[in-house]
C-alpha positions in Angstrom: -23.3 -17.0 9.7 -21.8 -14.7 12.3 -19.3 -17.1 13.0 -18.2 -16.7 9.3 -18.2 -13.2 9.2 -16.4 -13.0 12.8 -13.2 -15.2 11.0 -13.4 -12.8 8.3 -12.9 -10.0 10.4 -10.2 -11.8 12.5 -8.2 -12.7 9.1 -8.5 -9.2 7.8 -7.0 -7.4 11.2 -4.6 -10.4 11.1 -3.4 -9.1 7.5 -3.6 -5.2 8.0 -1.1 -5.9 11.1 1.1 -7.6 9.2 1.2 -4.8 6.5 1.1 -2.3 9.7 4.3 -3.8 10.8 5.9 -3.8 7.7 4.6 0.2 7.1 6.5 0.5 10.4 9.7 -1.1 9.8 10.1 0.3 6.4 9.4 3.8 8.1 12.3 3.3 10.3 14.6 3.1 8.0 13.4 4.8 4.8 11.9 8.7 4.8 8.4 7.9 3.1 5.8 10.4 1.6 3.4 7.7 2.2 2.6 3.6 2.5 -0.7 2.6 1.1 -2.2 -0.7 1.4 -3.9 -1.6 -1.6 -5.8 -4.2 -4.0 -8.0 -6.9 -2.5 -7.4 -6.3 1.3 -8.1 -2.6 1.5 -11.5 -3.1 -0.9 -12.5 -6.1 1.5 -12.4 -8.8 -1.6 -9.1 -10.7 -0.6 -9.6 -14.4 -0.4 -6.8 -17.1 0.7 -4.9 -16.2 -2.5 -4.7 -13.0 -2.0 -1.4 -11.0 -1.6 -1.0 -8.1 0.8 -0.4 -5.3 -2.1 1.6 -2.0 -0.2 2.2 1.3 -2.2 5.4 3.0 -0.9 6.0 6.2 -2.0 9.2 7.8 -1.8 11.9 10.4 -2.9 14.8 8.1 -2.4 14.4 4.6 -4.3 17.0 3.4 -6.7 16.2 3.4 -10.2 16.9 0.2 -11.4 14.2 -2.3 -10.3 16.2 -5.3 -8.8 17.8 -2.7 -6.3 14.1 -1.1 -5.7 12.6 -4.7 -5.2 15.5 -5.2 -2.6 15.2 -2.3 -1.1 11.1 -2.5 -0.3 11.6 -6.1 0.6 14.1 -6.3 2.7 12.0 -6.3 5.6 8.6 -7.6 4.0 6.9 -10.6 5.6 5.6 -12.9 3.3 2.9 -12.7 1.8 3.4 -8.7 1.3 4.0 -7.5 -2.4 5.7 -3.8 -2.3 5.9 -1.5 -5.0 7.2 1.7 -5.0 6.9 4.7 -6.9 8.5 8.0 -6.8 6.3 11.3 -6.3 6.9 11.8 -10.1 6.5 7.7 -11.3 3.4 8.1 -9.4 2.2 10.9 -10.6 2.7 9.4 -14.4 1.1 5.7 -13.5 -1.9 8.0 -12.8 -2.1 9.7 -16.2 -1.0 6.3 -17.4 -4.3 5.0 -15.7 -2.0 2.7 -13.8 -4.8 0.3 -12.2 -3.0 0.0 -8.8 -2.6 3.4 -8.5 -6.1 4.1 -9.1 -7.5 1.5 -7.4 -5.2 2.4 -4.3 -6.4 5.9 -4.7 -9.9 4.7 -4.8 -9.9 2.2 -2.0 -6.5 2.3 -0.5 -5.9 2.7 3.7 -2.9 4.9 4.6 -1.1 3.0 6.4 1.9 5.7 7.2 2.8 8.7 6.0 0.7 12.3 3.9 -3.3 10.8 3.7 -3.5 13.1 0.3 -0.7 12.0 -2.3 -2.1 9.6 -4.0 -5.1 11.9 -4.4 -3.0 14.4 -5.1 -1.2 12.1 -7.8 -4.7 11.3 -9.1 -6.3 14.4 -9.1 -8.8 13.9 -6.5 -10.1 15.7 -3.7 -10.7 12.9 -1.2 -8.0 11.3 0.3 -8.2 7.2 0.8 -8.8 6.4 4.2 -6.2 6.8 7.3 -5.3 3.8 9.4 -4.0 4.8 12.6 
């Protein structure tokens, strides 16, 4: 059994580097509030289906979604699924009771970027957790 849960350990640090990585490059190159991984990686659920799901939040995207889905995925590996939200967007898919925003704010790992706005966002007083 330890052999099991050794490969599942391996396969998840194998997935939070890659969406370390892309946290990274997408730092680089656009200023960020925050990158959050998210869904079924950052809960511990993912299976061999499972997408790496990042939250970028920040000031500058474009408003029309084919340019923001170029924008955030310009450097993503495969695999990783970006969405991004601006302060105020995400501030609304809370009250909206957006489920990715409140599961990210739930279980998310801050990846880059301010630990506290999706908490912020949601109003809650914990932050998710920090990856460093």
């Amino acid at each position: 059994m330890s052999d099991v849960l050794a490969d599942r350990r391996a396969e998840r640090d194998r997935l939070m580097a890659i969406a370390r990585t892309y946290a990274e490059t997408l730092t680089a190159r656009l200023p960020v509030r925050a990158v959050v991984l998210a869904g079924s990686l950052a809960r511990g659920d993912f299976n061999v289906w499972s997408d790496i799901d990042v939250i970028v939040i920040a000031d500058a995207l474009p408003e029309r979604l084919p340019d923001r889905l170029a924008l955030l995925g310009a450097d993503a590996p495969g695999g990783v699924q970006a969405v991004g939200f601006t302060p105020t967007e995400l501030r609304q898919a809370a009250g909206r009771a957006n489920r990715l925003v409140l599961d990210a704010a739930a279980h998310g790992i801050v990846l880059a970027g301010d630990p506290h706005v999706l908490a912020r966002a949601c109003g809650q007083i914990a932050a998710p957790a920090v990856e460093r």
